[in-house]
C-alpha positions as CSV (number, residue, x, y, z in Angstrom):
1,X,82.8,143.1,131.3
2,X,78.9,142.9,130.8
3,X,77.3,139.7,131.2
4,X,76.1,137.9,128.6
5,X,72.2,137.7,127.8
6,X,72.7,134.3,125.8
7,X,75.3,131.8,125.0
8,X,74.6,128.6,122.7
9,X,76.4,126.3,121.2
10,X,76.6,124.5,117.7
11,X,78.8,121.3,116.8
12,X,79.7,120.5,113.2
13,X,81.1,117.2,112.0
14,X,82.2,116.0,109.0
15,X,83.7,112.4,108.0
16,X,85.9,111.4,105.2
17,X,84.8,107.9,103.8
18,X,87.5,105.1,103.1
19,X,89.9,105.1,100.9
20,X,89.6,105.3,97.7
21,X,91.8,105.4,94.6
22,X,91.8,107.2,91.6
23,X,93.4,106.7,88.2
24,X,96.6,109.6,88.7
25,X,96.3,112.5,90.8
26,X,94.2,115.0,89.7
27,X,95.6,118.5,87.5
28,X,94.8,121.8,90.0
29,X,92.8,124.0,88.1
30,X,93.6,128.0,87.2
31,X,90.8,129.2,89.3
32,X,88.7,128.2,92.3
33,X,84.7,127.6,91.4
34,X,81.9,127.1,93.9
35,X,82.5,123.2,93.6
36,X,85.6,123.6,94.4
37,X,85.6,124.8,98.2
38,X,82.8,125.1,100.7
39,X,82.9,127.2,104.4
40,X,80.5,126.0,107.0
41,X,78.1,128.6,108.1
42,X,75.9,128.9,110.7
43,X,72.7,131.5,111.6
44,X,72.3,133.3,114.5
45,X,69.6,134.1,116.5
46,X,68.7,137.4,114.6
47,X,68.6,135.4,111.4
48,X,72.2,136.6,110.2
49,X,74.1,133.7,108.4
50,X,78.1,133.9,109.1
51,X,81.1,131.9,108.0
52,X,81.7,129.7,111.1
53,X,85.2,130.7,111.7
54,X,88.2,131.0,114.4
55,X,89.1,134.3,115.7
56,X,92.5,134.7,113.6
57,X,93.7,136.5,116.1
58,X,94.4,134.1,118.2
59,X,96.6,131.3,118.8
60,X,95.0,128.0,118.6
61,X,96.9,125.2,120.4
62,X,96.9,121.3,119.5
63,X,97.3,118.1,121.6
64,X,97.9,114.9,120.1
65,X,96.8,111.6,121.6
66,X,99.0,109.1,119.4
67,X,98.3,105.7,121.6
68,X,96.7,103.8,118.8
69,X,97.9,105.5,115.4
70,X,101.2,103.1,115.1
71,X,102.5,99.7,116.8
72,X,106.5,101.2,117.8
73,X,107.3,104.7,120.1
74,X,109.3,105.7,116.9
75,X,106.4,105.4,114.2
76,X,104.2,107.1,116.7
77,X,106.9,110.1,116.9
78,X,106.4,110.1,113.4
79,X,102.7,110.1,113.1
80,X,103.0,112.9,115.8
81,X,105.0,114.7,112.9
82,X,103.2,114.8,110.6
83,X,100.4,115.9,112.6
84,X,102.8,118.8,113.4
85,X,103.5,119.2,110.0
86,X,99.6,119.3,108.5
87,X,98.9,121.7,110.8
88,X,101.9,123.6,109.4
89,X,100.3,123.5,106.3
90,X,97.5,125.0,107.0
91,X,98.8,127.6,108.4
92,X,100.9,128.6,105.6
93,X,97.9,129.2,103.4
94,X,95.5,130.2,106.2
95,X,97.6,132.7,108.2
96,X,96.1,130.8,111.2
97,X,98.5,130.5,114.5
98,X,98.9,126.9,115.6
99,X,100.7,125.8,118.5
100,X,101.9,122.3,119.3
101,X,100.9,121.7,123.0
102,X,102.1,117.9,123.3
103,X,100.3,114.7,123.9
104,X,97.7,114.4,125.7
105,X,95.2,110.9,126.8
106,X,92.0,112.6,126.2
107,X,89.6,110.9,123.4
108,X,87.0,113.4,121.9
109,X,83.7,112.0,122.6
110,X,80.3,113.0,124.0
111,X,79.3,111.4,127.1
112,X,76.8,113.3,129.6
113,X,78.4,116.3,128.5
114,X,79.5,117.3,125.0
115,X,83.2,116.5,123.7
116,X,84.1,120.2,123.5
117,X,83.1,121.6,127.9
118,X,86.0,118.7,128.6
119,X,88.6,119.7,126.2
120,X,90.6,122.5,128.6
121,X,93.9,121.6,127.5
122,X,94.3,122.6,124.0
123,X,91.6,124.3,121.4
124,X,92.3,121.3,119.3
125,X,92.8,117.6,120.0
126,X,93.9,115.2,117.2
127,X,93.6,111.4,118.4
128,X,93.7,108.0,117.2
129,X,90.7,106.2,118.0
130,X,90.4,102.3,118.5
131,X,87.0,101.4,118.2
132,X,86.8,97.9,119.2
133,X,88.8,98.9,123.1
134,X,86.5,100.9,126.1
135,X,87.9,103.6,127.0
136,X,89.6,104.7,123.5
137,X,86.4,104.5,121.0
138,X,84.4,107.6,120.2
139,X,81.5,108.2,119.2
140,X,82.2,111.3,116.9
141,X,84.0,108.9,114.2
142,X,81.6,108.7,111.2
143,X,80.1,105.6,109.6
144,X,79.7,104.1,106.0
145,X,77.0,101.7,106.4
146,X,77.9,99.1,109.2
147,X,81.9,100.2,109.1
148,X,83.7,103.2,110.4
149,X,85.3,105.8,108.5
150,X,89.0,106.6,108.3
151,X,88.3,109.7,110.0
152,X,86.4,112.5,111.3
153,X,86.8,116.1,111.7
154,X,84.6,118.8,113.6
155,X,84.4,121.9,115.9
156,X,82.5,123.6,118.2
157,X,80.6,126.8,117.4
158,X,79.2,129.5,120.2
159,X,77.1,132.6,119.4
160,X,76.3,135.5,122.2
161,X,74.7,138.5,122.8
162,X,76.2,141.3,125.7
163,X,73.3,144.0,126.1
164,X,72.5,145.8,122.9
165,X,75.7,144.1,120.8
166,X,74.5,142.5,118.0
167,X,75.1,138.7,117.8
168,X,78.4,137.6,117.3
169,X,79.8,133.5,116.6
170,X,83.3,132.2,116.5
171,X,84.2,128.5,116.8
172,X,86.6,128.1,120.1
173,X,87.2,124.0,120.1
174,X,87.8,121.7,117.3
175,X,89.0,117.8,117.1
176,X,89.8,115.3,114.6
177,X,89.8,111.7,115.1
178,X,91.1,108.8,113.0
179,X,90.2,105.0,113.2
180,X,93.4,103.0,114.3
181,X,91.7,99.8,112.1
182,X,92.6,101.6,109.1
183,X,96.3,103.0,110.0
184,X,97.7,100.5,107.2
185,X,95.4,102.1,104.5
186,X,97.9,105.0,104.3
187,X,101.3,105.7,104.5
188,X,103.0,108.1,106.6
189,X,103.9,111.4,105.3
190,X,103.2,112.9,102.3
191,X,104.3,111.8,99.3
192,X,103.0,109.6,96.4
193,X,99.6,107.3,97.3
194,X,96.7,107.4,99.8
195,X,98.9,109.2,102.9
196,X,98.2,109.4,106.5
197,X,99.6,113.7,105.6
198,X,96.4,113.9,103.1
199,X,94.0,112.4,106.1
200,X,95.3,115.1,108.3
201,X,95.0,117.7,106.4
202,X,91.4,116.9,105.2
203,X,90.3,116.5,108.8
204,X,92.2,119.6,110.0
205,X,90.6,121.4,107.1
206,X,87.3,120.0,108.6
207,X,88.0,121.9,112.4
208,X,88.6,125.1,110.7
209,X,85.5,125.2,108.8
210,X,86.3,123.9,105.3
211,X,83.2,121.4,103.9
212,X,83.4,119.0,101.5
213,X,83.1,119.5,97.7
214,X,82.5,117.5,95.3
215,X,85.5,118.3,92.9
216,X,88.4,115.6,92.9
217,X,90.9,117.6,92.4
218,X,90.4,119.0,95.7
219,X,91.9,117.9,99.3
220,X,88.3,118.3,101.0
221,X,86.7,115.8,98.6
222,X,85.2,113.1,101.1
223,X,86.9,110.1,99.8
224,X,91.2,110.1,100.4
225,X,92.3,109.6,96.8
226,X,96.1,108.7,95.6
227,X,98.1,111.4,94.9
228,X,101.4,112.7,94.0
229,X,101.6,114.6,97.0
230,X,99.4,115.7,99.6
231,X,98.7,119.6,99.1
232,X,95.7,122.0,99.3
233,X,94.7,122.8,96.0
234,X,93.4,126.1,94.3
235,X,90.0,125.7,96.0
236,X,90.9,124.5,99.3
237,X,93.4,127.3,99.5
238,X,91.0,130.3,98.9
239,X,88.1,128.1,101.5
240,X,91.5,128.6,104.1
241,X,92.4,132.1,103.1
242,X,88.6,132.8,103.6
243,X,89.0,131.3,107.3
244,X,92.1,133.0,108.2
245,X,94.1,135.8,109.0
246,X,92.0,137.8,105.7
247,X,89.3,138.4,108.3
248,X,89.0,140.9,110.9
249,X,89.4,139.5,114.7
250,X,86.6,138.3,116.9
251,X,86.8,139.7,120.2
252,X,86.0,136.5,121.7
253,X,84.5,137.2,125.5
254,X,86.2,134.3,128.2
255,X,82.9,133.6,129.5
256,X,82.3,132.0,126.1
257,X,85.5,130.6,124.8
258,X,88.5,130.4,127.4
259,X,91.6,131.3,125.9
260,X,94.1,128.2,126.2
261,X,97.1,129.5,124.7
């Protein structure tokens, strides 16, 4: 395999403020408008703009680091769930390939080196941060003002160049992290209210390159709203279908994203 000229990295993050309420859930509408879903891009070198996107061709694997997201080993079991079970639901609509890979300790956060050189046991770690304890704060989760959001969601995006290839990109690493202080701000699952399944799937949406809009009716609007049921609606579903298995592959070289499935 040819060496690489260059390799260079990107990070996106994206946080979702606190929760907030709305009147009744909001009616999905017939078709998807450019309010209704955003892709994050990025530009390479040679001034070409891409969708900043996973090779769909691969299997991306999750760890979990549920510590902090409930008080009893059962709840967190069942915070683990439906972590399982948002990433289940993206892939339905995406085409993407998850794979759960267990728990895991690890905390995304930059310290001399960034979050995502560190993380070489799943392409994807979801944890529960506690901000006020060393050791299990991070300093990816987002800020409103003087207080911490109730979660943040991000990945890691390489470019490279191998002789006279053009450029490519893919994103190889992506987290998500939630603030522990505001567990009892949503319920677990995902039915009726402001859910702990709607905060997933938000921040999930986040790691695989969906942006927030600023329609309401929409899963990726940046406040959690109360619904009847946490779902990606008709915009958020054609921003994953854009990100998924619709796309060609990237042939992703190892000497810029190791393969951890």
């Amino acid at each position: 395999m040819r060496k690489p000229t260059k390799v260079a990295s990107v990070l996106f993050v994206a946080a979702v403020s606190v929760v907030g309420f709305a009147a009744g859930p909001a009616a999905a509408p017939a078709s998807a408008s450019a309010s209704q879903y955003a892709l994050a891009t990025q530009t390479l070198p040679d001034g070409n703009k891409v969708v900043a996107r996973w090779n769909p061709c691969q299997t991306i694997t999750f760890q979990v680091n549920a510590r902090f997201a409930a008080g009893t080993p059962s709840q967190r079991r069942a915070a683990i769930k439906d972590v399982r079970a948002a990433f289940d639901r993206a892939a339905v609509v995406s085409g993407l390939t998850f794979r759960y890979a267990g728990t895991t300790t690890q905390m995304p956060t930059n310290t001399s080196t960034s979050w995502y050189n560190r993380q070489n046991s799943a392409e994807i770690v979801v944890a529960w941060a506690n901000q006020s304890k060393t050791g299990y704060k991070t300093n990816l989760l987002g800020r409103s003002g003087r207080n911490y959001v109730a979660g943040t969601g991000g990945y890691a995006f390489k470019y490279w160049k191998s002789g006279s290839d053009p450029w490519m990109g893919a994103s190889g690493r992506g987290f998500v992290v939630l603030n522990a202080a505001q567990n009892r701000s949503f319920k677990a699952g995902f039915g009726t209210g402001s859910t702990r399944g709607e905060l997933l799937m938000h921040e999930i949406g986040h790691s695989v390159g969906l942006m927030h809009v600023s329609s309401t009716s929409q899963l990726m609007y940046p406040t959690i709203l109360s619904r009847h049921t946490a779902t990606y609606s008709t915009g958020d579903r054609l921003g994953l279908e854009r990100l998924g298995t619709s796309n060609s592959c990237i042939s992703t070289p190892s000497f810029v994203w190791h393969d951890l499935s």
